[in-house]
C-alpha positions in Angstrom: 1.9 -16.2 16.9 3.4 -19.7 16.2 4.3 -19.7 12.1 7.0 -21.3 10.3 8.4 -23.3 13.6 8.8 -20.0 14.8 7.4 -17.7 17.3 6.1 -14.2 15.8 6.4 -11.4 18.7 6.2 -8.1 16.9 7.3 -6.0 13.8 9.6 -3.6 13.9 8.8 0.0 12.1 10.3 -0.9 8.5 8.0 -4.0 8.2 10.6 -6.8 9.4 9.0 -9.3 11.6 10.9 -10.4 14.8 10.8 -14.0 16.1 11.5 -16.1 19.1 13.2 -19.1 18.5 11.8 -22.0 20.1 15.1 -23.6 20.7 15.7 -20.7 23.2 12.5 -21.4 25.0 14.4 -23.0 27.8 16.7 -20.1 28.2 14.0 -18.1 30.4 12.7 -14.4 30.2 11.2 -11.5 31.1 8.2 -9.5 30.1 8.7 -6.0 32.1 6.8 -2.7 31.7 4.9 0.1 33.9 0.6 -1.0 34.4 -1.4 -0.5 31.1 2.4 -0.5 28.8 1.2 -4.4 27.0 2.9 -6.7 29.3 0.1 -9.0 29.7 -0.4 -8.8 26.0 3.0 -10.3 25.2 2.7 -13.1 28.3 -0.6 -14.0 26.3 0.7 -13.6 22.8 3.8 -16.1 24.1 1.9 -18.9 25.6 -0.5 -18.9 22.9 2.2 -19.6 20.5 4.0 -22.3 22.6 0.3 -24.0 23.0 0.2 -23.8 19.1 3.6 -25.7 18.9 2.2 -28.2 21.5 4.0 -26.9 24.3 2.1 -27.4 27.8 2.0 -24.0 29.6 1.7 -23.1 33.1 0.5 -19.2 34.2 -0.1 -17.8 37.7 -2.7 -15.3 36.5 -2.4 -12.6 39.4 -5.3 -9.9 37.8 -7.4 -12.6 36.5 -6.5 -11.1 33.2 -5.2 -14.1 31.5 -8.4 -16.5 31.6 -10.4 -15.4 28.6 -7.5 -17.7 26.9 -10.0 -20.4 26.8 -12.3 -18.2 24.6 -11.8 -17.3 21.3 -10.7 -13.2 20.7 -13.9 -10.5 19.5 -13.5 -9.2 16.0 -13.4 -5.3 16.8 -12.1 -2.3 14.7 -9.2 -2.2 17.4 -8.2 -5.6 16.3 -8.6 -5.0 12.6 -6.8 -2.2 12.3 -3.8 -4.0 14.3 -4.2 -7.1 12.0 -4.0 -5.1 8.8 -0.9 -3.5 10.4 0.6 -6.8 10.7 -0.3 -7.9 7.7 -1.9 -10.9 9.7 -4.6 -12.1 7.5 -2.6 -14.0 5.1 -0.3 -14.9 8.0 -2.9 -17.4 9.0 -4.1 -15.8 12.4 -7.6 -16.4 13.7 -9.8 -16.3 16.8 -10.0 -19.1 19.1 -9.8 -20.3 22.5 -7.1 -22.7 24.2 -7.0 -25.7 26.2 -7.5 -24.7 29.4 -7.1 -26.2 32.9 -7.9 -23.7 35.8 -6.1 -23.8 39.0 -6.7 -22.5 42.7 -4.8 -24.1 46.0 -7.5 -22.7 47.9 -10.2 -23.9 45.7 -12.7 -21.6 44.4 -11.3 -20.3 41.1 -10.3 -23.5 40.1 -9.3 -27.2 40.5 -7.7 -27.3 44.2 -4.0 -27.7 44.1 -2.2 -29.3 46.8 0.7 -31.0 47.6 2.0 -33.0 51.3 4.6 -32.4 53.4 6.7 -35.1 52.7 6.9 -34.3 49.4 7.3 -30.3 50.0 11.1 -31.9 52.0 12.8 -31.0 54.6 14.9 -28.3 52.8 12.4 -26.6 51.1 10.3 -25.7 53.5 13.0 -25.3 56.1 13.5 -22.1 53.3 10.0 -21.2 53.4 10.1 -21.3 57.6 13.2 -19.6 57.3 14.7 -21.6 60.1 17.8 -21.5 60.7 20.9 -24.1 60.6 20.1 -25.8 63.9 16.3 -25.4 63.1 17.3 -26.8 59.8 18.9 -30.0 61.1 15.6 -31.1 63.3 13.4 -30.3 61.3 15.4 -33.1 58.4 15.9 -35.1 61.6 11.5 -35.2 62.3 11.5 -36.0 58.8 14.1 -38.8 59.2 12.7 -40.4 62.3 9.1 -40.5 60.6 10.8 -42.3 57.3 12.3 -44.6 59.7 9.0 -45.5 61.8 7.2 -45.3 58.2 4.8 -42.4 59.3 3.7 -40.1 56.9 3.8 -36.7 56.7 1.3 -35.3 54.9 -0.6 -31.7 56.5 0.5 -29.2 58.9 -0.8 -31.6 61.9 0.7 -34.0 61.1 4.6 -32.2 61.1 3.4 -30.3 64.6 2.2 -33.9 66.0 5.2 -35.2 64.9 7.8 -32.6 66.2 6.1 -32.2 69.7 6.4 -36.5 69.9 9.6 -35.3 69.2 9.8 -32.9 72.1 8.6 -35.0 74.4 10.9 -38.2 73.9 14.1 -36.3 73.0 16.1 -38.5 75.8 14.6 -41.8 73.9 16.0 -40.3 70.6 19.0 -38.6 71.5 20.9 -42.1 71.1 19.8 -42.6 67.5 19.1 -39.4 66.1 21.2 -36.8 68.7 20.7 -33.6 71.0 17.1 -32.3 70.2 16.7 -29.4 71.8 12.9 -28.8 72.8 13.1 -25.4 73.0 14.2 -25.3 68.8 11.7 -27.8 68.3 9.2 -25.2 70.0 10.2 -22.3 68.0 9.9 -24.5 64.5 6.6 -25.4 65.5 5.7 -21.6 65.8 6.6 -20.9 62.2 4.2 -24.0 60.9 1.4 -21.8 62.6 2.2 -18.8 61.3 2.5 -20.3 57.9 -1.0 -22.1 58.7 -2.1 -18.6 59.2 -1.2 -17.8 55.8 -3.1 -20.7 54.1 -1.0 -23.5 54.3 -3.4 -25.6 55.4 -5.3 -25.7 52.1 -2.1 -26.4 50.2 -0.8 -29.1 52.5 -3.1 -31.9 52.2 -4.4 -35.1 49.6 -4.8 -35.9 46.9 -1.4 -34.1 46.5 -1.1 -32.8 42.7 0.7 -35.1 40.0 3.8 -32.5 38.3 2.9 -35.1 34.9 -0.4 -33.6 34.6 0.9 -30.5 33.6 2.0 -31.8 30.4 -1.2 -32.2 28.4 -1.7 -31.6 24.8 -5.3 -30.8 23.5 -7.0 -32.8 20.9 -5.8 -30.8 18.3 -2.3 -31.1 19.4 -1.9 -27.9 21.5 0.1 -27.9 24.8 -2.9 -27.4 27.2 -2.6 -23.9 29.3 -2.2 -24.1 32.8 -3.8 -20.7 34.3 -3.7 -20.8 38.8 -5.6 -18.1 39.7 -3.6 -16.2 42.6 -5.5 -13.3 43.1 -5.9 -14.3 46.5 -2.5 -16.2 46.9 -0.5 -13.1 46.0 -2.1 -11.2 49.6 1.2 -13.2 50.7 4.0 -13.1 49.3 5.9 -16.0 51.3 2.9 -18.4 50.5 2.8 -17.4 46.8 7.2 -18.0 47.0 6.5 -21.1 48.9 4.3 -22.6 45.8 6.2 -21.5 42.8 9.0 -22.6 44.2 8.0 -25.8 45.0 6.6 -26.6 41.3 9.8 -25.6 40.2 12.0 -27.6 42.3 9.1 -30.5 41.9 9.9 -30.6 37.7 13.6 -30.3 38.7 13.1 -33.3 40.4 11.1 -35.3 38.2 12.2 -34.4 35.1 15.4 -36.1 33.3 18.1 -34.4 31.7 17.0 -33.1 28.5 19.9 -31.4 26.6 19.7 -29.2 23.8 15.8 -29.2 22.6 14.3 -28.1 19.6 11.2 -26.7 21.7 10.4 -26.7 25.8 8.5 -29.3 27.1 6.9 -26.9 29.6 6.9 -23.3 30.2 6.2 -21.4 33.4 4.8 -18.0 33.6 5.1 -15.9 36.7 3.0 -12.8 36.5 3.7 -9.6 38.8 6.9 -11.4 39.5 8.3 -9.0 42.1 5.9 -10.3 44.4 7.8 -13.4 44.7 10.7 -11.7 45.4 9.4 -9.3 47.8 10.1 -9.7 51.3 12.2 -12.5 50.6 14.7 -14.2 52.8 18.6 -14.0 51.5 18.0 -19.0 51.6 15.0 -18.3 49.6 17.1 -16.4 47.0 19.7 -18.2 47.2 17.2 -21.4 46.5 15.2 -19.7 43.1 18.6 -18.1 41.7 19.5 -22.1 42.1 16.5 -23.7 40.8 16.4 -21.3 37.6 19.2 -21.9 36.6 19.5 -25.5 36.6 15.7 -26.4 35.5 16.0 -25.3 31.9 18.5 -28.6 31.4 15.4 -30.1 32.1 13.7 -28.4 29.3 11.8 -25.9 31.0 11.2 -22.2 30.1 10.7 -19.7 33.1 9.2 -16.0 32.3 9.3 -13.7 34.7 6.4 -10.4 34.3 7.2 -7.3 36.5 6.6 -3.7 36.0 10.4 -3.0 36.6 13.7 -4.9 35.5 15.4 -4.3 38.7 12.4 -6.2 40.6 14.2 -9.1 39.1 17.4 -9.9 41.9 21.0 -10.1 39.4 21.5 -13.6 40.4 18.0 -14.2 38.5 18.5 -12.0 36.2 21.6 -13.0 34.4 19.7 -16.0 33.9 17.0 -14.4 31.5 18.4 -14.5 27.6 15.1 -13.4 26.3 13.8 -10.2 27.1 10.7 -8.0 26.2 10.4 -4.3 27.9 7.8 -2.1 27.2 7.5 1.1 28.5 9.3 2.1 31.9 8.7 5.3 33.9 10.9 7.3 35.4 9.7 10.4 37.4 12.4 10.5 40.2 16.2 10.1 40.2 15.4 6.2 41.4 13.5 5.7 39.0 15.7 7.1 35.8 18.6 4.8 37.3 16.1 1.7 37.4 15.3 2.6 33.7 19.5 3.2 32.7 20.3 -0.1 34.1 17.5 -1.8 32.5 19.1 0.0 28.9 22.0 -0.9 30.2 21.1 -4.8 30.1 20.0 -4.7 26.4 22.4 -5.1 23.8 22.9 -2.1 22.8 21.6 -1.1 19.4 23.6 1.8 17.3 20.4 2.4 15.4 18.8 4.3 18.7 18.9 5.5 22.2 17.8 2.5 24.0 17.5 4.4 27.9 15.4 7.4 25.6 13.5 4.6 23.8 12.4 3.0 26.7 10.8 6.1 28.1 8.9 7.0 25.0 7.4 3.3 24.1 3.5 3.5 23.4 1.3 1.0 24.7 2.0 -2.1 22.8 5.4 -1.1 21.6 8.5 -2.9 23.3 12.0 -3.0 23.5 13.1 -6.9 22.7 16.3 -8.9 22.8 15.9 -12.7 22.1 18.7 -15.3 22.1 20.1 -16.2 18.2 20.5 -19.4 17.5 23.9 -19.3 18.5 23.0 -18.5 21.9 24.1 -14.9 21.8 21.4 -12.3 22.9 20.6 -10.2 19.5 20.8 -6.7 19.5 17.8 -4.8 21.2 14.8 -4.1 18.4 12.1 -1.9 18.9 8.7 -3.4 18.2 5.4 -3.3 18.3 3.7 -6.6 20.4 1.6 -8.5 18.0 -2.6 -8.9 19.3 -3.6 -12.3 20.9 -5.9 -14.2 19.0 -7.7 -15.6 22.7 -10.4 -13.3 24.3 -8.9 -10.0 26.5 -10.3 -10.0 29.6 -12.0 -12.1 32.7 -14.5 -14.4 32.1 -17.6 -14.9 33.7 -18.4 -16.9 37.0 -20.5 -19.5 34.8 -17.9 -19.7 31.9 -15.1 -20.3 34.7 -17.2 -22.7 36.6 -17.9 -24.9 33.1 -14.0 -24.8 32.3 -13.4 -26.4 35.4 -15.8 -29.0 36.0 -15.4 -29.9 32.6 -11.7 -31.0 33.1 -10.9 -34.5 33.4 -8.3 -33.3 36.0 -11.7 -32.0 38.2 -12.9 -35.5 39.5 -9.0 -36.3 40.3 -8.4 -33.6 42.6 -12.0 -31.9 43.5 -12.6 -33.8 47.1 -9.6 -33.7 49.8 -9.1 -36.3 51.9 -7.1 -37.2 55.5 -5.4 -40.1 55.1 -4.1 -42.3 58.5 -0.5 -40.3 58.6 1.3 -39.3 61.8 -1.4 -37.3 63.5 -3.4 -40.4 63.6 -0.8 -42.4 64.3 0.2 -41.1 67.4 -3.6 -40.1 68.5 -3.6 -44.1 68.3 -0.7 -44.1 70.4 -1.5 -41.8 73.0 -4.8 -43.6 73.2 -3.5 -46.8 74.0 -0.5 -45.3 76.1 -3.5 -44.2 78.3 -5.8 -47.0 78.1 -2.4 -48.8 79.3 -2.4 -46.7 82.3 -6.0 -47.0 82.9 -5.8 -50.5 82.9 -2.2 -50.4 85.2 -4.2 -48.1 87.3 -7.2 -50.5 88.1 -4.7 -53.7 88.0 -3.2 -51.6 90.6 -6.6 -50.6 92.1 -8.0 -54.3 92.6 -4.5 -55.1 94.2 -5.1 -52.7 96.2 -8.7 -53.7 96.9 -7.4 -57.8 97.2 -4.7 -56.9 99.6 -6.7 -55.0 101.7 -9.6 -57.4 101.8 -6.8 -60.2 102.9 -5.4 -58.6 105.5 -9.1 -57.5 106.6 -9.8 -61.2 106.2 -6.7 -62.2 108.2 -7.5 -59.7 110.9 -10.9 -60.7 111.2 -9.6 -64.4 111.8 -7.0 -63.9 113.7 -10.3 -62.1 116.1 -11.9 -65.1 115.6 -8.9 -67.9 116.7 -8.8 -65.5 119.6 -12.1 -65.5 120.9 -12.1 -69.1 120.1 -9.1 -69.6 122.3 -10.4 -67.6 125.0 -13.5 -69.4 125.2 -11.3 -72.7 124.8 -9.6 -70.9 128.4 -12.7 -70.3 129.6 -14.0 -72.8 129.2 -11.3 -75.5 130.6 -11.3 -73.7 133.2 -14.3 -73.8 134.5 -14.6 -77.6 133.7 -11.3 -77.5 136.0 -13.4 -75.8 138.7 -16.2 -78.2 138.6 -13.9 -80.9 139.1 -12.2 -79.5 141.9 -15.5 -78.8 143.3 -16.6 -82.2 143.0 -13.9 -83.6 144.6 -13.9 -81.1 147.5 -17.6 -82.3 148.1 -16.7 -85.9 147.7 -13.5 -85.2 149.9 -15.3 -83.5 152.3 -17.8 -85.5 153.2 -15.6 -88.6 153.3 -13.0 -86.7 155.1 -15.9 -85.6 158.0 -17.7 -89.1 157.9 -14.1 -91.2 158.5 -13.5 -87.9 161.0 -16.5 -88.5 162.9 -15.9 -92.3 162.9 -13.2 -91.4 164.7 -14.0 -89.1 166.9 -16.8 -91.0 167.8 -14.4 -93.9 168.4 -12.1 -91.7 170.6 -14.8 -90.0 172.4 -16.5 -92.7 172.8 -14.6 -93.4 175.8 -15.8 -90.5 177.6 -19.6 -91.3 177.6 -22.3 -90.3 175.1 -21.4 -86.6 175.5 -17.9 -87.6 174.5 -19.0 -89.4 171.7 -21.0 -86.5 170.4 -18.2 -84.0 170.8 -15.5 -86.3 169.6 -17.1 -87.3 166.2 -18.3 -83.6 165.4 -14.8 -82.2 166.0 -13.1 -85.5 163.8 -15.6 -84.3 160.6 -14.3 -80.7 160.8 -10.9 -82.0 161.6 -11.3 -84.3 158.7 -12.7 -81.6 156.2 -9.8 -79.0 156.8 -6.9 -81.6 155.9 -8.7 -82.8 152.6 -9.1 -78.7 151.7 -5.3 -77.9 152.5 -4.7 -81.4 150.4 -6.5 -79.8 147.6 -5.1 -76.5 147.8 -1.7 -78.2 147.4 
């Protein structure tokens, strides 16, 4: 409860009051206890009060538990007793709901929330894939050759488009860029599925979400409460790891330095927080331990809720300067060392046995140690949690359904959209790379065609000039013989009319029958010279 420029957590058992100071905010914390100890009683009865200060909140509500925040709290004999116990009547506490904005990457428990590629970067999700170095280096390299040929990359299709282009025209790249190895480029390409598997596709896509519009204040000058409902996001752990580490490292980005502040300008939430550790890879450590640390000189507050203290990894942990643990179980030797170091991380208190006190806590009672104003953790108190003063509970379907159609934030992000990226891009590309062959192929084909009809043309011609001079042969030739045949005639008969002449002339002498004989043998006489004349 926000009072006096203070946060109100609890009361101890002597009637002092216990605050959180708000100039700590940034300092991060956690909120740990076994199921049913209060935990989510204390997330609520924190971001309530940072809303009341004007502080924007963001919560990943896991249990679906933390959305009857946008409805007032129900007056019960429960909650009377508890506010006559804390004296909370005069104190100024009443029911009522919060500014609410509900959130849901995959889009049915709230306003979708996405984000691209290109803006996820090359080393964030190379953390996420958990590639390794090599794997590391392309993948920044895809991401460099697409900023250099101004593609986008926006959706899962697009970075798979992109690094099998990639593949296939390493030799035209390996002078710019360097060795790409296809095979690594295969085996990246194989961790995009599986992570497409695992939803990815919903998150990667337009209109990617705007890290500002966390930061609303209500009308009333409350920070609005951001509640993402991962009830379904939390059935994998890399996805959910994935997405609250990319908001993080997204404000880390876009905020500027912010110094010492009197009060956060954003506060993040992370319910059932061992699930974003679980399973994860020593880079994707490595990367929160980084992030959390340097994001609250941006003026951001991180809370961590888990059941145990030791879900939290000690890179992360030493990190945490405000810290609220309710009851812890211990039923095995594990367990009762879990529950010892957890003491063990509280400042110890000579008033009582913290490792004993942590055992015995009733539901609503906790264990807390928040940051002085000098920046030293105080002393661990016992409490008990203070009530909310939203509704406990889930909310109804058409209650949920009204909170978010009613944001202004629900026409801004309700309808997806592809926009022409690198998928597209190269679909164009491969499009005209094959109507360029087609039309090589039927230039080629009507060459083909042309130089096959020439030379059947010059064939056919050359047949032609042939028969033409064969008939030209023929044809002199039998002119020839007609002319030798006239002549013969001509020469003949001549030849055997000058012959007879002659014979006649000759035999003419010896009578009539002389004359006869002589001018028949001077023709043929006369014929056979002008034959062998014509032969020669």
């Amino acid at each position: 409860m926000y009072i006096d420029n203070r946060i109100r957590m609890g009361m101890k058992e002597n009637g002092e009051n216990v605050y959180l100071n708000p100039k700590m905010g940034c300092r991060h914390g956690l909120i740990a206890g076994a199921t049913g100890s209060g935990k989510t009683i204390t997330l609520k009865v924190m971001a309530e009060s940072f809303s009341d200060m004007g502080v924007p909140v963001f919560l990943a509500d896991v249990k679906g538990d933390l959305a009857g925040m946008c409805m007032s709290g129900s007056d019960t004999e429960d909650m009377q007793r508890r506010i006559q116990k804390f004296g909370l009547s005069d104190a100024g506490f009443e029911y009522k709901g919060y500014p609410t904005v509900f959130w849901d990457i995959y889009g049915k428990k709230g306003i979708p929330l996405r984000t691209s590629v290109s803006e996820m970067g090359p080393t964030l999700l190379s953390v996420v894939l958990g590639l390794n170095d090599l794997q590391s280096a392309l993948l920044a390299i895809a991401f460099k050759i697409a900023d250099d040929q101004g593609q986008l990359l926006i959706d899962t299709k697009d970075l798979k488009a992109w690094l099998n282009y990639m593949s296939e025209n390493n030799k035209d790249l390996e002078a710019d860029y360097g060795k790409i190895s296809p095979q690594s480029i295969a085996a990246i390409i194989r961790q995009v599925v599986a992570l497409e598997m695992k939803g990815a596709e919903d998150f990667f896509t337009e209109p990617a979400i705007n890290i500002r519009d966390f930061f609303a204040v209500g009308p009333e000058g409350r920070g609005v409460i951001n509640i993402l409902d991962s009830s379904s996001l939390i059935n994998d752990p890399t996805l959910y790891s994935m997405f609250m580490l990319y908001l993080l490292a997204e404000l880390f980005e876009t905020l500027p330095e912010a110094g010492d502040l009197d009060k956060p300008k954003l506060v993040f939430f992370f319910d059932e927080a061992h699930l974003l550790f679980s399973g994860a890879t020593k880079e994707l450590m490595t990367k929160v331990e980084q992030v959390v640390k340097l994001i609250r000189s941006k003026g951001v507050g991180v809370y961590f809720a888990t059941q145990n203290p030791s879900d939290i990894p000690d890179g992360v942990m030493s990190q945490l300067g405000n810290k609220v643990e309710h009851a812890l179980h211990a039923y095995t030797p594990a367990e009762q060392k879990k529950v010892k170091a957890a003491a063990e991380g509280l400042r110890e208190n000579p008033e009582f046995d913290t490792y004993e006190t942590l055992l015995a806590l009733g539901t609503g009672e906790a264990v807390v140690s928040f940051l002085q104003d000098d920046g030293v953790p105080g002393v661990a108190q016992k409490v008990s949690i203070l009530p909310p003063q939203s509704r406990m509970g889930m909310i109804d379907d058409a209650t949920r359904d009204s909170e978010i159609k009613g944001s202004l934030l629900y026409t801004k992000y309700e309808q997806p959209y592809d926009p022409d990226s690198a998928y597209e891009f190269l679909q164009r590309r491969g499009l005209e790379e094959e109507a360029r062959k087609e039309k090589e192929a039927m230039e080629a084909a009507e060459a083909k065609e042309r130089k096959a009809a020439e030379a059947a043309e010059a064939k056919q011609r050359a047949k032609e000039e042939e028969q033409e001079r064969r008939e030209a042969e023929r044809e002199a030739k039998a002119a020839g013989n007609a002319r030798k045949r006239a002549a013969k005639s001509v020469g003949s008969s001549v030849a055997g009319t000058v012959g007879r002449e002659v014979g006649k002339t000759v035999g003419g002498s010896f009578g009539k029958f002389g004359k006869t004989l002589g001018g028949n043998l001077g023709a043929s006489l006369g014929r056979g010279l002008l034959s062998t004349l014509f032969k020669c």
